[in-house]
C-alpha positions as YAML, in Angstrom:
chain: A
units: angstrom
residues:
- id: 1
  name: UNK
  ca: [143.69, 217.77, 79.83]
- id: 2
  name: UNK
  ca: [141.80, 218.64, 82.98]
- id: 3
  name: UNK
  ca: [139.47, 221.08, 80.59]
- id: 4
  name: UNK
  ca: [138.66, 218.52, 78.03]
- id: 5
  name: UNK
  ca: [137.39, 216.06, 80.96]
- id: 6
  name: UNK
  ca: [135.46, 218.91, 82.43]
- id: 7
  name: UNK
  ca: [133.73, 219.60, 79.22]
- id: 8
  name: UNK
  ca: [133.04, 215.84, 78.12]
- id: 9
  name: UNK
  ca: [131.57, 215.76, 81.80]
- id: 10
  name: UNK
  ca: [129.29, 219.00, 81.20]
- id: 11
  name: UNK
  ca: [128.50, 217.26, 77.38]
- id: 12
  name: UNK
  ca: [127.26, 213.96, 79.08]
- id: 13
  name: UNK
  ca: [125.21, 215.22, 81.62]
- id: 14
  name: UNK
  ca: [123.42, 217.66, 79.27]
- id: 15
  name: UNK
  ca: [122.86, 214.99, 76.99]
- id: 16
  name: UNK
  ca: [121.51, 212.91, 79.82]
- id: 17
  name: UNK
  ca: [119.48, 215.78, 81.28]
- id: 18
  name: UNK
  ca: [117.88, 216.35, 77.94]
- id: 19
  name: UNK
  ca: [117.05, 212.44, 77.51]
- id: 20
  name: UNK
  ca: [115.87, 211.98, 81.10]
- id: 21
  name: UNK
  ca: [113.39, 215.15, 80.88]
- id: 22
  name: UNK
  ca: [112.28, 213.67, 77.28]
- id: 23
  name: UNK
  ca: [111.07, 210.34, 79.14]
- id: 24
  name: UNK
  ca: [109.62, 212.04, 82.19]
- id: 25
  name: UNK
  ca: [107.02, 214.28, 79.11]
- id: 26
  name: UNK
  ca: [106.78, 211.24, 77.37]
- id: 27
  name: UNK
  ca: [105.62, 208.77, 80.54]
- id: 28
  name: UNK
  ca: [103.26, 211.97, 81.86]
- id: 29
  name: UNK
  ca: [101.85, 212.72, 78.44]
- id: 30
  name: UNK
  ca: [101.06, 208.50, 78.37]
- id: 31
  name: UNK
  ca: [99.51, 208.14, 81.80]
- id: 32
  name: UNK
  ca: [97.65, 211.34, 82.46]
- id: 33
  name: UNK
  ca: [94.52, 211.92, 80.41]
- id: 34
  name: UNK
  ca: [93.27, 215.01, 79.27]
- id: 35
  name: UNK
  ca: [89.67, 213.53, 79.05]
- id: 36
  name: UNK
  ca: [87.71, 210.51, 79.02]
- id: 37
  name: UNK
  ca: [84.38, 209.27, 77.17]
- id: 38
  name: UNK
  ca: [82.63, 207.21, 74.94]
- id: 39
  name: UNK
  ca: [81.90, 207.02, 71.37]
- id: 40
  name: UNK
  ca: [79.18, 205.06, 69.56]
- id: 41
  name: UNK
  ca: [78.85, 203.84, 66.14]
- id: 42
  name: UNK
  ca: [80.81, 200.77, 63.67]
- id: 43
  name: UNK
  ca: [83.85, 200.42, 63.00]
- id: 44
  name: UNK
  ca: [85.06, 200.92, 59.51]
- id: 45
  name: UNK
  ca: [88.99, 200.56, 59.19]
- id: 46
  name: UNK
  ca: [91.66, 198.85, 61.38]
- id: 47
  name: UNK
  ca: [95.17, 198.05, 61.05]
- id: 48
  name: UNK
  ca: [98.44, 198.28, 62.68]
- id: 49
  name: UNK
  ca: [100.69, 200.75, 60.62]
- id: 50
  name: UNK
  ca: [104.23, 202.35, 60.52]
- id: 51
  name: UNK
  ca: [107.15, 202.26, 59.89]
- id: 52
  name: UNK
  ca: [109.48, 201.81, 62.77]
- id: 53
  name: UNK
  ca: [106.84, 201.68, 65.70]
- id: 54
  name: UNK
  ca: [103.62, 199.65, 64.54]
- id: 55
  name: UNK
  ca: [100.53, 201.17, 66.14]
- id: 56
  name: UNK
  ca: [96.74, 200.01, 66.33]
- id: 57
  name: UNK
  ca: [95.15, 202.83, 64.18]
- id: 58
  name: UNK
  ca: [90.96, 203.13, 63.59]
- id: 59
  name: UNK
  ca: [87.96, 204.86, 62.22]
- id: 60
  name: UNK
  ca: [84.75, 204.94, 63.70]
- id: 61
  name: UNK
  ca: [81.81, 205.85, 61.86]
- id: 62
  name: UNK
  ca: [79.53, 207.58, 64.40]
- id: 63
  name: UNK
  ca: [76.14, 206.32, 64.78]
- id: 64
  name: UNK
  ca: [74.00, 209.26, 63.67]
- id: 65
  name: UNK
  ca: [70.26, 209.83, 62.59]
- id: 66
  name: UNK
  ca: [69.58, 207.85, 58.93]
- id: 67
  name: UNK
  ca: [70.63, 209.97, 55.96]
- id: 68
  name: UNK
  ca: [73.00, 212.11, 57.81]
- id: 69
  name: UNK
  ca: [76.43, 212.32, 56.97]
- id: 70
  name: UNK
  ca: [78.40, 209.72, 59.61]
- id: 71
  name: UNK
  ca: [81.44, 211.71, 61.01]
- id: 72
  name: UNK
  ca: [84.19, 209.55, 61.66]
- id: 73
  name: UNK
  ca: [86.20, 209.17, 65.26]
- id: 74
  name: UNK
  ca: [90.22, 208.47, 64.56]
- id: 75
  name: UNK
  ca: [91.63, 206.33, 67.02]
- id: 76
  name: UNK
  ca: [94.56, 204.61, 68.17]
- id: 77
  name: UNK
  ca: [95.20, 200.82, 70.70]
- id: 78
  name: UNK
  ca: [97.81, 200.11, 72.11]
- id: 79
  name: UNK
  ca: [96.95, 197.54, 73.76]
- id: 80
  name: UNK
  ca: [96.50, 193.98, 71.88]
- id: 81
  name: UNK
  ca: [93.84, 192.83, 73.55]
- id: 82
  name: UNK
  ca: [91.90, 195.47, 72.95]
- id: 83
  name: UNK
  ca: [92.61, 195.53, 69.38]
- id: 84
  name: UNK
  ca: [91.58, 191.60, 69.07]
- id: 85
  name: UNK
  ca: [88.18, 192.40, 71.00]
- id: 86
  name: UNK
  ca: [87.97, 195.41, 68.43]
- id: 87
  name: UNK
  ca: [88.59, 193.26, 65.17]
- id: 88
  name: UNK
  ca: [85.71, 190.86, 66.48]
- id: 89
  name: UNK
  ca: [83.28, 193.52, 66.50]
- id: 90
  name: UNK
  ca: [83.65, 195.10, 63.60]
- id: 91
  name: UNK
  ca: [80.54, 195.32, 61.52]
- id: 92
  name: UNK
  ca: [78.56, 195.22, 64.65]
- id: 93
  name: UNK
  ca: [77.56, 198.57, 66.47]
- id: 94
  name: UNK
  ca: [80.10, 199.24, 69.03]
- id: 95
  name: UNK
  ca: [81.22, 201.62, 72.18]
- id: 96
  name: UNK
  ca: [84.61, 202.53, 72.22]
- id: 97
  name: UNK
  ca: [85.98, 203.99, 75.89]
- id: 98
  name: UNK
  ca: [88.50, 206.32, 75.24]
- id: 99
  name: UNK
  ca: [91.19, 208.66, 77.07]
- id: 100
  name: UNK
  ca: [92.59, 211.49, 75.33]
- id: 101
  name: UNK
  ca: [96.25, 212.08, 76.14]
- id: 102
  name: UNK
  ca: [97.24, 215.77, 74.66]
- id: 103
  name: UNK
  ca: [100.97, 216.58, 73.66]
- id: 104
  name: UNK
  ca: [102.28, 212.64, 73.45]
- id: 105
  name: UNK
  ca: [105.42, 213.63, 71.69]
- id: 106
  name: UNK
  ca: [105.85, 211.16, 68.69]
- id: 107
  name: UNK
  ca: [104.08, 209.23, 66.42]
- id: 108
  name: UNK
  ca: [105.99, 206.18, 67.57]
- id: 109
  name: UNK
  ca: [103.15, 206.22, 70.08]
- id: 110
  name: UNK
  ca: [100.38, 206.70, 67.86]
- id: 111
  name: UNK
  ca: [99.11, 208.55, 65.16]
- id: 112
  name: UNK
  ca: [95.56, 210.29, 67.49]
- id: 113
  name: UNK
  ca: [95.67, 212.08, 70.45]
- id: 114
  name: UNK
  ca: [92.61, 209.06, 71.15]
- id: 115
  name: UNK
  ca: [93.67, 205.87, 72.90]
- id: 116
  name: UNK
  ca: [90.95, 203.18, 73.04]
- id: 117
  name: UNK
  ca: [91.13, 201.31, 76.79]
- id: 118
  name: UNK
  ca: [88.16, 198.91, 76.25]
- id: 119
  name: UNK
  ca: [85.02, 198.30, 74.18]
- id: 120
  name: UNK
  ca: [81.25, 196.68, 74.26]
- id: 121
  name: UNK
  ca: [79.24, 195.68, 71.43]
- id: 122
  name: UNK
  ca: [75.59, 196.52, 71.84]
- id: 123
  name: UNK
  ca: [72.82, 195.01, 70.16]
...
């Protein structure tokens, strides 16, 4: 009897070992950025998408010379205030500050690696 508690006790606190080291990745890999910048150009698609966890998800269209090909910028908000401001300006030129957060480890979080923080529209 003493050996079965003993191994439910060693089961737990694995389990709980594993969990707790999941959340510590997942709250560094949220609030450390790999890099920060800005990207220019209008914003062509925006929704909030998934199944389970609903995420802000976006395409920029980069502002480029005329008759170039515009590459687009993926994106993800998680925050809805910034995805309000964001749905305002589309169809106006716009400059997205970003932070990139490398190894987030679900989609639950968002679908980029990109994570808008705040936007202007210029003229």
């Amino acid at each position: 009897m003493a050996a079965g508690k003993i191994a439910l006790t060693v089961v737990v606190a694995l389990i709980a070992g594993t969990l707790l080291l999941f959340a510590g990745y997942a709250w560094l890999a949220l609030h450390w950025s790999y890099s920060e910048g800005e990207r220019a150009g209008f914003v062509q698609k925006f929704s909030k998408k998934g199944w389970l966890c609903k995420t802000w998800e976006g395409e920029l269209l980069l502002a480029t010379v005329p008759g170039a090909i515009p590459e687009k910028f993926e994106f993800t908000v998680s925050d809805d205030a910034v995805a309000r401001q964001i749905m305002d300006g589309m169809g106006k030129r716009v400059v997205l500050h970003y932070a990139q957060h490398k190894g987030v480890p679900s989609s639950c979080f968002g679908d980029t690696e990109y994570f808008i923080e705040s936007l202007r529209v210029t003229p």
